[in-house]
C-alpha positions as CSV (number, residue, x, y, z in Angstrom):
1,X,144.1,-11.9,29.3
2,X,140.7,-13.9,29.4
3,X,138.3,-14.3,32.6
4,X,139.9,-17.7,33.2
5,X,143.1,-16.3,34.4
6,X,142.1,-12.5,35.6
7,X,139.7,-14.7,38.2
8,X,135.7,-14.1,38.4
9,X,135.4,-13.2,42.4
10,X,134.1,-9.9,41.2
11,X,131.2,-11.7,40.0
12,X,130.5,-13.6,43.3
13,X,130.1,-10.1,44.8
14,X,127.7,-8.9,42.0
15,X,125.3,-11.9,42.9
16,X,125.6,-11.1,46.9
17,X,124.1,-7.7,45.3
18,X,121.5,-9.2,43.3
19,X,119.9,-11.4,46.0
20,X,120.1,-8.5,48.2
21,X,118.6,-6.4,45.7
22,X,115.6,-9.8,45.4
23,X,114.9,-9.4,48.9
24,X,114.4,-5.4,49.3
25,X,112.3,-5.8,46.7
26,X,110.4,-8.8,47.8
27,X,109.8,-7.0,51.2
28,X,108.6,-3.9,49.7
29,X,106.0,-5.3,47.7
30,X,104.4,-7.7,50.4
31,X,102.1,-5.5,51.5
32,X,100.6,-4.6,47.5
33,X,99.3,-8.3,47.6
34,X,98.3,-8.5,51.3
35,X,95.5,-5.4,50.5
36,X,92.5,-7.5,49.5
37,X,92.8,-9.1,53.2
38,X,93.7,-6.0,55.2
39,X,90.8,-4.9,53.7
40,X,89.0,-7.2,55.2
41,X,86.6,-7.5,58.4
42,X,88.6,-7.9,61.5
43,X,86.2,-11.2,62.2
44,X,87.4,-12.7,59.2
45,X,90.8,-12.0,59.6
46,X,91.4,-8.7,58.3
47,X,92.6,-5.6,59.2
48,X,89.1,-3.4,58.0
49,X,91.1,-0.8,56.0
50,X,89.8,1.7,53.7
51,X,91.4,2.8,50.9
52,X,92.6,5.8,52.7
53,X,94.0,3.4,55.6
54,X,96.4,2.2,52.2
55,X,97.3,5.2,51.2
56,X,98.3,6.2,54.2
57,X,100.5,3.3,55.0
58,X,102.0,3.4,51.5
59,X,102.5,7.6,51.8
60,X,104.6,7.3,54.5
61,X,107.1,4.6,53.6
62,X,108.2,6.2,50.2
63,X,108.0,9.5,52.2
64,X,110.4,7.8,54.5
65,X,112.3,6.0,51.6
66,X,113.1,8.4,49.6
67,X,114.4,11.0,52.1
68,X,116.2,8.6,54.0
69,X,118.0,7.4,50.7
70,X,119.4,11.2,50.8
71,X,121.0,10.2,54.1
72,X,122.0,6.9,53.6
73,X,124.1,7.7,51.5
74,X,126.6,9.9,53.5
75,X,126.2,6.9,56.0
76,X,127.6,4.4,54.0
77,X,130.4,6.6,52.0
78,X,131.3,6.8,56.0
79,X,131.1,3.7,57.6
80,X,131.9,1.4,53.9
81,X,129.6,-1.1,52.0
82,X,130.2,-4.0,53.9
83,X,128.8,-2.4,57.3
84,X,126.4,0.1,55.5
85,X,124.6,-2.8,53.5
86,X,124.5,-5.4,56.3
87,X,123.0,-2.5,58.7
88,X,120.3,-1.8,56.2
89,X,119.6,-5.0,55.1
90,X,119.0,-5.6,59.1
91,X,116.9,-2.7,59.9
92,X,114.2,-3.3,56.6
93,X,114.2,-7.2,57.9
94,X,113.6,-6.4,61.5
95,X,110.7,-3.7,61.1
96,X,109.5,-6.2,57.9
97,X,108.9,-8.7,60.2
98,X,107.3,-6.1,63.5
99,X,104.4,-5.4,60.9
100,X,103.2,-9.0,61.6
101,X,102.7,-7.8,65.2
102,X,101.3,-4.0,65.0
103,X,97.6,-4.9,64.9
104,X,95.0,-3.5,63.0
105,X,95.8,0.5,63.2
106,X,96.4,1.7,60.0
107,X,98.8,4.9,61.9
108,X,100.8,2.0,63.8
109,X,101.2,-0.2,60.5
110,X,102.4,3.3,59.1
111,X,105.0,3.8,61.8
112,X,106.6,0.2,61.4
113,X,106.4,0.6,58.3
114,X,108.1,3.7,57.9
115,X,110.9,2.8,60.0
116,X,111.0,-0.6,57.6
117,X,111.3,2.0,54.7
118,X,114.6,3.5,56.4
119,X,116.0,0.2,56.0
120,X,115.2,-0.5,52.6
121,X,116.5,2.5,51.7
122,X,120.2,1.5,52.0
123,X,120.3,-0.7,49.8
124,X,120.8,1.0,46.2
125,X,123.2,3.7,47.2
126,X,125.3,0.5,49.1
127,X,125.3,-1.4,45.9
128,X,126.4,0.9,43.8
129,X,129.0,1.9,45.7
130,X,130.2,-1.5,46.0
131,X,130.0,-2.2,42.1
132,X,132.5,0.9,42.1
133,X,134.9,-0.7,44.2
134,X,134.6,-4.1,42.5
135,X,134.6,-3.3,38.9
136,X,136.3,-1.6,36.1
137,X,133.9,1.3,34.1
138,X,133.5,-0.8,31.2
139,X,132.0,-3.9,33.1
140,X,130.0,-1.5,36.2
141,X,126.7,-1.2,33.7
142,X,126.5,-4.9,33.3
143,X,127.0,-5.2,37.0
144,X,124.8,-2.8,37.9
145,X,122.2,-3.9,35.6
146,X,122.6,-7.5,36.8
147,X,121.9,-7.0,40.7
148,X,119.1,-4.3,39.3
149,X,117.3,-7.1,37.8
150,X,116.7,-8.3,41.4
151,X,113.8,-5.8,41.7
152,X,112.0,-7.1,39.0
153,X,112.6,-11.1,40.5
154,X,112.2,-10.0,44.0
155,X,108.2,-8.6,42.7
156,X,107.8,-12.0,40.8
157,X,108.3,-13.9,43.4
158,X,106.4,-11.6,45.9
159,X,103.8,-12.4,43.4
160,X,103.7,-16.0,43.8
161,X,104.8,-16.5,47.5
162,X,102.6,-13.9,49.5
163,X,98.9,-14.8,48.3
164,X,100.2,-18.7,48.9
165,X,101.6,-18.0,52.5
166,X,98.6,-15.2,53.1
167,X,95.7,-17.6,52.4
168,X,97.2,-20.5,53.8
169,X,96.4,-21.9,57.6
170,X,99.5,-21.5,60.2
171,X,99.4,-23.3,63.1
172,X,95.5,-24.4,63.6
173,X,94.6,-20.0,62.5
174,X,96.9,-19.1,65.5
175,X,98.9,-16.8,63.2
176,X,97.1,-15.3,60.6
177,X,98.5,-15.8,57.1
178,X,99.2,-11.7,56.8
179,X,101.1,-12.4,59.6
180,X,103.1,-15.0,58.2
181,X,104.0,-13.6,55.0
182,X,105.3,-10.6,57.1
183,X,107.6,-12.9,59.2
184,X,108.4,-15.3,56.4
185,X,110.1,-12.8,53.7
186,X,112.0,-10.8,56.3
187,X,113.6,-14.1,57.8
188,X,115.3,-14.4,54.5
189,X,117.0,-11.4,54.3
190,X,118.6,-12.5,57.9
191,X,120.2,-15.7,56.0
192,X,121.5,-13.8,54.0
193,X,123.9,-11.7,56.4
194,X,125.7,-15.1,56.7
195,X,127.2,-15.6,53.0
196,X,127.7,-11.3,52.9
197,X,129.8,-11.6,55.8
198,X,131.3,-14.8,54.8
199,X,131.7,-13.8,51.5
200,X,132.4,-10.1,51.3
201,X,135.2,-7.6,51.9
202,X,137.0,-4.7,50.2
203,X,139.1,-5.5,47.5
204,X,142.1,-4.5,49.2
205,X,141.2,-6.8,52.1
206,X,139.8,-10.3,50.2
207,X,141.8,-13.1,50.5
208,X,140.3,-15.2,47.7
209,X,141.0,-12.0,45.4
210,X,143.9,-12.8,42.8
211,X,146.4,-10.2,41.8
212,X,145.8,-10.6,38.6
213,X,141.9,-9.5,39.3
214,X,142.6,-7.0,41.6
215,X,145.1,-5.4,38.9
216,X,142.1,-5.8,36.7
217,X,139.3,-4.0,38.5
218,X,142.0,-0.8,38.9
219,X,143.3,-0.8,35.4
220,X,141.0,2.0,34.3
221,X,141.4,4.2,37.5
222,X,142.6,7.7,37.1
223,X,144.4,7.8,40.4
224,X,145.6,4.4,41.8
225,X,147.6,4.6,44.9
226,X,149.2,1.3,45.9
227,X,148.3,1.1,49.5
228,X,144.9,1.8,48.3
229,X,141.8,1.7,51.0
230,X,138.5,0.9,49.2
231,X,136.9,2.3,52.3
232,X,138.6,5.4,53.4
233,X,135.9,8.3,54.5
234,X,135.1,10.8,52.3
235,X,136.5,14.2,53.9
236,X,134.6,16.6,51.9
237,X,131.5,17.9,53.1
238,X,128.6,16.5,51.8
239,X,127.3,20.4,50.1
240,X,130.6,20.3,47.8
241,X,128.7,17.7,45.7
242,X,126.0,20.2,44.8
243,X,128.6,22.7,43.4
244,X,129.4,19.9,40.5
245,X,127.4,19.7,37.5
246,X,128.0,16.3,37.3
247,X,125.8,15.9,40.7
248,X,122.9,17.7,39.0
249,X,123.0,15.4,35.3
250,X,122.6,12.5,37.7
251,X,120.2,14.1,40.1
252,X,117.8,15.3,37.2
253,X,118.1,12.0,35.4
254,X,116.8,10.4,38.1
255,X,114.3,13.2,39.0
256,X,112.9,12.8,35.8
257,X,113.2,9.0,34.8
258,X,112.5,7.1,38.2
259,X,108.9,8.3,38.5
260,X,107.9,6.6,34.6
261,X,109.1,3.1,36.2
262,X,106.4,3.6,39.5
263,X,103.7,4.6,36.9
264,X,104.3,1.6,34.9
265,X,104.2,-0.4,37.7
266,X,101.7,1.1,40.0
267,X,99.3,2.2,37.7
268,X,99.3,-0.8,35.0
269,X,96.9,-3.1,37.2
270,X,94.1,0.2,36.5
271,X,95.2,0.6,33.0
272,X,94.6,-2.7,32.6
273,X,90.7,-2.8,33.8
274,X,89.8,0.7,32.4
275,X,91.0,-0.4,28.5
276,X,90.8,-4.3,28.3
277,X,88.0,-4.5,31.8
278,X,90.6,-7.0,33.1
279,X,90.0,-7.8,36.9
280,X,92.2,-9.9,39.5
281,X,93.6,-12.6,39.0
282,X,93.9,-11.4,35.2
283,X,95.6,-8.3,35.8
284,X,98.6,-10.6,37.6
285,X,100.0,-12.2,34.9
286,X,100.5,-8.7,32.4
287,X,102.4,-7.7,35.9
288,X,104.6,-10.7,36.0
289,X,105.1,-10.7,32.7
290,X,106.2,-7.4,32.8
291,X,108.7,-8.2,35.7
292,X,109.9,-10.6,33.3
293,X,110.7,-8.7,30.4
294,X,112.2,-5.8,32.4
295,X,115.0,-8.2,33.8
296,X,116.2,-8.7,30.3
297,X,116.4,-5.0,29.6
298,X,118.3,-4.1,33.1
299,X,121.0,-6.5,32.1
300,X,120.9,-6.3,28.2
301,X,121.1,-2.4,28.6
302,X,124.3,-3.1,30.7
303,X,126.1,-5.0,28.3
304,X,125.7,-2.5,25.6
305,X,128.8,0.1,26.9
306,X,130.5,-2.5,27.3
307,X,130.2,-4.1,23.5
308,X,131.0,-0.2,23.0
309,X,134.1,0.2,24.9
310,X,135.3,-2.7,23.9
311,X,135.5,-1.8,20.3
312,X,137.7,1.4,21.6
313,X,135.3,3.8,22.8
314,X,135.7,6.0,26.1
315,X,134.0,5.0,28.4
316,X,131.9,7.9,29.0
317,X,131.3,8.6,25.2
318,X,130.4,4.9,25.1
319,X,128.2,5.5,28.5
320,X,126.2,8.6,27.0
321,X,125.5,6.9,23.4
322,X,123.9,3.3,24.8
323,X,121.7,5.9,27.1
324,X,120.7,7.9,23.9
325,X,119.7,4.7,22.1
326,X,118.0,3.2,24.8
327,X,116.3,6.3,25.6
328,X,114.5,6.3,22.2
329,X,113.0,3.2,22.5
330,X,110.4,4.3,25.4
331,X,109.0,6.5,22.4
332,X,106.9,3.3,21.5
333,X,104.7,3.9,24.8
334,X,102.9,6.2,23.1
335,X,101.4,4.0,20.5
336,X,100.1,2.1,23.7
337,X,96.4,3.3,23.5
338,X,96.5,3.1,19.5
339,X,97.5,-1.0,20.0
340,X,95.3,-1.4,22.9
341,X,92.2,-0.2,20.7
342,X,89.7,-3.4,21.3
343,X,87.8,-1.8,18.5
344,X,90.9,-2.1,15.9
345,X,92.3,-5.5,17.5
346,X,89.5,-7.3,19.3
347,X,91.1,-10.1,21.4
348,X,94.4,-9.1,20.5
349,X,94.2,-5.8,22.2
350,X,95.5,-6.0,25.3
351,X,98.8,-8.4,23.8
352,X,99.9,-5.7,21.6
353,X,99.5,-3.1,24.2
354,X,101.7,-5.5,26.8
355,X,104.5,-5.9,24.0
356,X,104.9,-2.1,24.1
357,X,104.8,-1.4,28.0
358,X,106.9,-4.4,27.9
359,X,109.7,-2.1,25.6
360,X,109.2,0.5,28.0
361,X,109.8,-1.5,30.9
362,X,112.9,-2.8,29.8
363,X,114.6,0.0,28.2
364,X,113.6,1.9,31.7
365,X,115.4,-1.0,33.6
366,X,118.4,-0.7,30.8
367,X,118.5,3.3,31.6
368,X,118.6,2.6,35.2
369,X,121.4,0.4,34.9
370,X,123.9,3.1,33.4
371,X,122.7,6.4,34.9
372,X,123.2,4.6,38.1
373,X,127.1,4.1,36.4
374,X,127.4,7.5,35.4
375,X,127.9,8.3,39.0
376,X,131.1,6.1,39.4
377,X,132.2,7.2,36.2
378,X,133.0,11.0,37.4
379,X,133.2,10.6,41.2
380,X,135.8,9.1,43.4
381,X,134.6,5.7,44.8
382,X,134.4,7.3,48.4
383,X,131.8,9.5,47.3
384,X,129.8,7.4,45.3
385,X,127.3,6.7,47.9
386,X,126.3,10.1,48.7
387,X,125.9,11.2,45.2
388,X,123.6,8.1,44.9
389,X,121.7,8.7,47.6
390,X,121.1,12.9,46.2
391,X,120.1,11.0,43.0
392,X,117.9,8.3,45.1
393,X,116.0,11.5,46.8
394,X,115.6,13.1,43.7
395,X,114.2,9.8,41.8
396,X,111.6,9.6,44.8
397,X,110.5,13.4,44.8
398,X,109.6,12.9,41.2
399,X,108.2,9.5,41.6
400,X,105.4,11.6,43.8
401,X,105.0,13.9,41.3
402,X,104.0,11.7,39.3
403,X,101.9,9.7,41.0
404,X,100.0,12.6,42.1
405,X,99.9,13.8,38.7
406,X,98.5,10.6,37.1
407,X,96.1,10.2,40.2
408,X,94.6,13.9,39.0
409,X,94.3,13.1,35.6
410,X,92.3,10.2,35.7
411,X,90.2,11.5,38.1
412,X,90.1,15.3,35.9
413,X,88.9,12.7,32.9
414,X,87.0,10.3,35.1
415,X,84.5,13.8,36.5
416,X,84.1,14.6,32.8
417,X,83.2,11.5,31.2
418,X,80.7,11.0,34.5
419,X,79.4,14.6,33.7
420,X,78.9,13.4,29.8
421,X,77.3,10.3,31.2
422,X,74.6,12.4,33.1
423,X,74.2,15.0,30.1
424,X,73.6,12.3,28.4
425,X,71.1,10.6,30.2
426,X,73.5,7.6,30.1
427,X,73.1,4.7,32.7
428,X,74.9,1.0,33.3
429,X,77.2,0.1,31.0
430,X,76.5,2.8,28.8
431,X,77.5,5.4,31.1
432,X,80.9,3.0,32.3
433,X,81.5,3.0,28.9
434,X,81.6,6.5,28.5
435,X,83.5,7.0,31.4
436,X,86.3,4.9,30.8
437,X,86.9,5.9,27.1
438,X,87.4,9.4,29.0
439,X,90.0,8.3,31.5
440,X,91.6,5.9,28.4
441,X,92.4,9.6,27.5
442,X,94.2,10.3,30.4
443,X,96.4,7.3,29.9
444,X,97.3,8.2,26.5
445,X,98.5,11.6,27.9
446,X,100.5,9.7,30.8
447,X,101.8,7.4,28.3
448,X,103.1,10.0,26.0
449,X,104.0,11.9,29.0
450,X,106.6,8.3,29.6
451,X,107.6,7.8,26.2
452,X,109.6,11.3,26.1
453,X,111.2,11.6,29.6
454,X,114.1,9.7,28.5
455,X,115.1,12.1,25.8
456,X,114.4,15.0,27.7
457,X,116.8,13.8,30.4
458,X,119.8,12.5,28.1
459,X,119.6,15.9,26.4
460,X,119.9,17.9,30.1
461,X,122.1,15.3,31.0
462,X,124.4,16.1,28.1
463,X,124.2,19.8,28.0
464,X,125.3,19.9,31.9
465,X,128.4,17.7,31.2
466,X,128.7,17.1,27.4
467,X,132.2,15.2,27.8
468,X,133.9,13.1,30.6
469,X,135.0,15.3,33.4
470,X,136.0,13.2,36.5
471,X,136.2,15.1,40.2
472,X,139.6,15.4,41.1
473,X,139.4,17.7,43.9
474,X,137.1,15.8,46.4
């Protein structure tokens, strides 16, 4: 039976995901591009932050994020996708738009922002859920890894829309252009409630849904009732999940993955100026390109379980050995410092060293895409959401580690290439020179740190459940 006559509705549900999936991340990463401004003098339209102001704003919104993700979870397993994501989606476009109105307070910009954060972080654990309602195992990695991809759009065109709307004039300098890329990009996320509500319900409740489709999205269930609710509460208590060791091969996956994908992101720009001395506008184009590449991998890393199970392999078998593959190819981050050598490759330096963040970035996006599947693998559908959210809370306790571990390091290397400097008698460029090959150092210990992570978490992954073993019992 070919696609023509199951139906493709499923799909039109996957792209509702995606654009959501666009937005959140557009939202999240206004404020990275409106920094140069905030940091500005109040009399020339900024907000007169220091550095700290930025951490602070940006510390309590993944704080907020990533616990919340915990909860929203349970939330949605409760109340279903179609409410869950629409409430979410609602909340991060509200408080995205209030920032454009909080003033100049760094702590008030927090708050909003915080709140905005509780919003945003809906909108994974909502997703995947719905992908398990909507899909059969063998297509829910391709799925997932297609409305993943939206992240890496959503930053792209963050990239290009914000600075134009930030530096433009609104309304003869009545609104400042902070202000209007604030308002702007959470609007959109309110147009988008109409085609979600137009356009979505539960399989058991869509009308444009064939039979045949419907049949099709079941046919690899365990347990298929016939008057089955895609929606119906979960009744266990949210503590049973912990007792599963299938909850803790998700949870440490994501405890020990997530954080690689907010170092290459977050700390790339840096990179970028202490290897290659690459400044602004310079630095935005690696980024994009980046962005770029990792779409590819999130929905190329999907497909593969799929080419597996369709030449007869279980799905989970099929699952765990497209992981294993794509979690060897991050091992070519550590040759990032030996390719971005200016002394070896000149001019060439910094491409060679973007190829091979660009494999990382990719196969992380193609490892996101089926952990996030693992989960609706083993679990019943009306649990999936909390068990993503654990996962989600986990992924953003480790993403802090991390970033608090690179911070450290670069500084640790940074204080002894400045005391080598000084011994030295160094000043200038001489002494920045000294100081930088020091904290290159740093990044070759992050970036070997990154390159094994993936390994390490298929292997603990695999000894915790080394074969398929679906809950029954919740």
């Amino acid at each position: 039976m070919n696609n023509q006559t199951i139906g493709k509705y499923r799909w039109t549900i996957c792209a509702l995901l995606f654009f959501a999936t666009t937005i959140n991340y557009m939202d999240r990463q206004v404020i990275g591009y409106l920094k140069p401004l905030f940091s500005e003098p109040i009399e020339k339209g900024g907000l007169n932050w220091s550095n700290t102001d930025y951490a602070l704003v940006l510390s309590l919104f993944t704080g907020f994020y990533a616990l919340m993700t915990f909860f929203a979870g349970f939330v949605i397993d409760k109340i279903g996708t179609k409410k869950g994501l629409s409430y979410s989606l609602i909340i991060w476009s509200v408080f995205g738009i209030l920032n454009a109105f909080v003033g100049s307070l760094a702590i008030v910009h927090a708050i909003v922002r915080s709140l905005f954060g509780i919003g945003e972080a809906g909108n994974f654990p909502a997703s995947n859920k719905t992908i398990a309602e909507w899909f059969p195992k063998k297509e829910r990695a391709l799925a997932i890894g297609i409305f993943n991809s939206g992240s890496n759009v959503g930053a792209m065109i963050a990239s290009l829309a914000v600075p134009a709307i930030a530096y433009a004039v609104w309304f003869d300098g009545a609104i400042q252009g902070w202000q209007m890329a604030y308002i702007i990009t959470g609007a959109v996320g309110l147009i988008w409630l109409f085609f979600w509500y137009m356009l979505y319900d539960t399989p058991s409740r869509q009308e444009r849904l064939s039979k045949a489709e419907y049949d099709y999205i079941h046919s690899d269930d365990e347990v298929v009732a016939i008057t089955e609710d895609d929606e119906i509460p979960t009744k266990a208590p949210w503590h049973r999940l912990f007792a599963y060791k299938q909850t803790w091969a998700f949870v440490l996956g994501k405890f020990l993955t997530d954080g690689i994908w907010w170092f290459l992101l977050f700390w790339l720009p840096d990179f970028m100026k202490q290897q290659f001395n690459m400044e602004g506008h310079e630095i935005m184009v690696p980024l994009f390109v980046v962005y770029a590449v990792a779409i590819i991998g999130s929905v190329s890393g999907g497909s593969l379980p799929m080419f597996l199970m369709n030449k007869g392999m279980e799905a989970y078998k099929a699952r765990m050995t497209a992981m294993l593959i794509i979690a060897v190819l991050p091992l070519a981050l550590i040759l990032t410092p030996y390719f971005g050598n200016v002394a070896h490759f000149e001019g060439r330096a910094y491409i060679y060293a973007l190829i091979v963040i660009c494999i990382g970035a990719a196969a992380h996006q193609a490892w996101s895409a089926n952990l996030f599947t693992t989960v609706s693998d083993m679990f019943p559908k009306k649990t999936v959401g909390a068990v993503t959210g654990i996962g989600g809370l986990a992924g953003g306790i480790g993403g802090v580690l991390v970033q608090q571990f690179a911070g450290r390091l670069t500084d640790h290397y940074k204080a002894i290439g400045e005391t080598a400097a000084t011994a030295q008698n160094l000043v200038g460029d001489a002494a920045e020179a000294l100081v930088q090959s020091h904290v290159q150092t740093a990044y070759a210990i992050m970036f070997a740190l990154c390159a094994s992570a993936y390994l390490i978490a298929w292997v603990v992954m695999k000894i915790l459940v080394p074969k398929h073993s679906p809950i029954t019992d919740l």
